[in-house]
C-alpha positions as CSV (number, residue, x, y, z in Angstrom):
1,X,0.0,0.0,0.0
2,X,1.7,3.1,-0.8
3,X,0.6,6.4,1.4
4,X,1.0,9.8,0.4
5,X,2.6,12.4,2.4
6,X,-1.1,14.4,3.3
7,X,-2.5,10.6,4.6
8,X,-3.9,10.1,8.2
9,X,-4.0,5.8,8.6
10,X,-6.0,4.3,10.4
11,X,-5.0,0.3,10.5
12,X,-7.4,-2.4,12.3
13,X,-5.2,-5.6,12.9
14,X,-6.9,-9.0,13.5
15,X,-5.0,-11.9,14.1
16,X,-6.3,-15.0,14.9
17,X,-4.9,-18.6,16.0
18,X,-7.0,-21.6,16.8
19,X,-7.0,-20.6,20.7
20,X,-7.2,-17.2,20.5
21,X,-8.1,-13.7,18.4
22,X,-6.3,-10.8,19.5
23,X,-7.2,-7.2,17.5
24,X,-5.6,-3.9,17.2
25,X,-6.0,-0.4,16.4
26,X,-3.4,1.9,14.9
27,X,-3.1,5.5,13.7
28,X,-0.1,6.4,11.3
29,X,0.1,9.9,11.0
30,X,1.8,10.8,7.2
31,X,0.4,14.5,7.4
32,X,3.1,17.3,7.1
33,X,1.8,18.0,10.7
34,X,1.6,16.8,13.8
35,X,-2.2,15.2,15.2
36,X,-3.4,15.0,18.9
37,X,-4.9,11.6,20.2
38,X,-7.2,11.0,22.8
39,X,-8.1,6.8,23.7
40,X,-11.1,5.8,25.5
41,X,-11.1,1.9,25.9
42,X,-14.1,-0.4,27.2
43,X,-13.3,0.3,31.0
44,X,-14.0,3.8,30.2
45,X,-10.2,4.8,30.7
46,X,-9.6,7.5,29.2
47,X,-5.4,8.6,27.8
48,X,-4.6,11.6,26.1
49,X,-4.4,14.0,24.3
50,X,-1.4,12.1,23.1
51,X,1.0,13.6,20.1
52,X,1.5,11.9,17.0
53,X,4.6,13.5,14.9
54,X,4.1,14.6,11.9
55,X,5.6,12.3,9.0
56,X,5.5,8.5,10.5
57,X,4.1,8.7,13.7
58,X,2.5,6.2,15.1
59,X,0.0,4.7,18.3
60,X,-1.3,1.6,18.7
61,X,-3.3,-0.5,21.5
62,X,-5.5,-3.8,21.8
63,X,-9.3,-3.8,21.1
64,X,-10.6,-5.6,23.9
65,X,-14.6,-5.8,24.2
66,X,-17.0,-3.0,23.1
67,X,-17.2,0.7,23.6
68,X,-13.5,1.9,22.3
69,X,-12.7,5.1,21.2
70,X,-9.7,6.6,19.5
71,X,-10.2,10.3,18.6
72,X,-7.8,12.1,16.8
73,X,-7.5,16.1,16.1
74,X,-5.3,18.5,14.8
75,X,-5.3,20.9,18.1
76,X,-4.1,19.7,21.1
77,X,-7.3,21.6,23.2
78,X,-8.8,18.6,22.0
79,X,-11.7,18.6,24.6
80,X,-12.8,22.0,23.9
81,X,-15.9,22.1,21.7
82,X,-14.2,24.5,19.2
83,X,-11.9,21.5,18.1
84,X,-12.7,19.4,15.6
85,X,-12.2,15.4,15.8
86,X,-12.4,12.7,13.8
87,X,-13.7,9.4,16.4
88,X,-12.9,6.2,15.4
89,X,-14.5,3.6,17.3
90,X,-14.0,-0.3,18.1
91,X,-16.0,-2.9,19.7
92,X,-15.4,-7.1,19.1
93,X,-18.0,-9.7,20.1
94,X,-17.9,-13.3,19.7
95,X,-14.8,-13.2,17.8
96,X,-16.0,-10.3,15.2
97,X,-14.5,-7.0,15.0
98,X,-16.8,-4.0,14.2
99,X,-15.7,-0.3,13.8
100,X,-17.0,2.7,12.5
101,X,-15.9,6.6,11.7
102,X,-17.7,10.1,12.7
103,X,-16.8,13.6,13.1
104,X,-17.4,15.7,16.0
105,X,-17.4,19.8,16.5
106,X,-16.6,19.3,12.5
107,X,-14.0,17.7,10.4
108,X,-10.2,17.8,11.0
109,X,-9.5,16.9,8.0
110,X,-12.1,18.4,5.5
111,X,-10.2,18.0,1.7
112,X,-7.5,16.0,2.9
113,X,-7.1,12.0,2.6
114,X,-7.5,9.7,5.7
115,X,-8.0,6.3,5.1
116,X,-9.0,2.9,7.1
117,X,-7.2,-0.2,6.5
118,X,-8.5,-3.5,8.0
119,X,-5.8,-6.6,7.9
120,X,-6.4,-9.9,8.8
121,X,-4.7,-12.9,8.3
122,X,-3.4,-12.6,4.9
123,X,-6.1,-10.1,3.4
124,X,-6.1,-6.2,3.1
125,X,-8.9,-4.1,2.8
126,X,-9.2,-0.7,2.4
127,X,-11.9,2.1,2.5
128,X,-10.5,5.9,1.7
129,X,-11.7,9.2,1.8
């Protein structure tokens, strides 16, 4: 997959053995600049905002259960209401991983690319925008 240097990534990792499924969220920041990161997992701890550097940056933690949230911005008064934020969230049940993308306060990155990238296994898929 190549990325361009305007590309926020956001990769959803799913690896499973016979015993065991273990999943993973990711942000690659490629943007010239850097973003701000704020985690919520399903114990309602909440991290953050974290910096991601500009030009490879990169965070990553385990999906474990439902109700995770990764939201990324480009200020670092992330909880004000006057910054934008682009949530991605994460939940697996019964071995199936489910996700989904919103905006909130508006959209970080109105006209540039961001991109979700779900591997498993041996297979890629990918949904731009």
């Amino acid at each position: 997959m190549h990325l361009t240097a305007s590309t926020l990534s956001l990769l959803l990792t799913s690896l499973a053995t016979s015993t065991t499924a273990v999943s993973t969220q990711e942000v690659f920041n490629w943007c010239g600049e850097s973003v701000f990161l704020v985690n919520v997992n399903s114990t309602s701890s909440t991290t953050g905002p974290k910096e991601i550097t500009a030009g490879g940056g990169n965070w990553t933690t385990p999906i474990v259960g439902v109700g995770n949230s990764v939201g990324v911005s480009k200020n670092d008064q992330y909880f004000s209401n006057k910054t934008a934020k682009l949530i991605w969230g994460t939940s697996t049940d019964a071995g199936v991983l489910y996700w989904t993308v919103s905006s909130v306060d508006g959209d970080p990155f109105a006209g540039e690319k961001w991109e979700v990238t779900s591997w498993e296994g041996n297979a890629c898929e990918s949904t731009t925008t």
